[in-house]
C-alpha positions, 0 to 999 in steps of 0.5 A, a space after each residue: 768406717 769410722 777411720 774415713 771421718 776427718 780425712 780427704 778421700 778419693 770415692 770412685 762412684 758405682 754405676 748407681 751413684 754414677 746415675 744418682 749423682 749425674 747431675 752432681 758430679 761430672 767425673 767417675 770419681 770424687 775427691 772429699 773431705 769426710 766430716 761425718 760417717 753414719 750407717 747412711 754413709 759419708 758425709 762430705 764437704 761441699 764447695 768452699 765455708 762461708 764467711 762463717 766458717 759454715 760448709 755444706 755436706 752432702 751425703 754420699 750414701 755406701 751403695 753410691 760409690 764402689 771404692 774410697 781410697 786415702 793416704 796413711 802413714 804407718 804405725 810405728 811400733 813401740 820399741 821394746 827392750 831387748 830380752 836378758 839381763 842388762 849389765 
């Protein structure tokens, strides 16, 4: 899950991450920058850097949310020579 770090993701929370994190968030779903993903799970961005540049991160652990949904662009293939000869 490594390809969520670094993007902005919607997290819709699971029925145990809705009641973990009910004092947290007043919505069903979460809308986060990733920083970081370990085995625990995905570490958000929490309210807005400091003077410093500092933020805080939240872990968002895997069982707490049910679906992560992002954007992405597709990959462009590389064009490839047509077969034959040229002349």
């Amino acid at each position: 899950m490594t390809w969520l770090q670094g993007r902005v993701v919607r997290f819709r929370l699971s029925p145990e991450g809705k009641l973990a994190l009910s004092g947290v968030f007043d919505k069903e779903s979460v809308l986060a920058l990733v920083e970081i993903v370990d085995d625990l799970g995905a570490w958000i961005a929490v309210g807005k850097p400091s003077v410093g540049g500092k933020h805080s991160l939240m872990l968002l652990k895997w069982d707490y949310f049910s679906t992560a949904v992002l954007e992405i662009e597709p990959v462009e293939e590389a064009r490839r020579s047509p077969l034959g000869f040229g002349v």
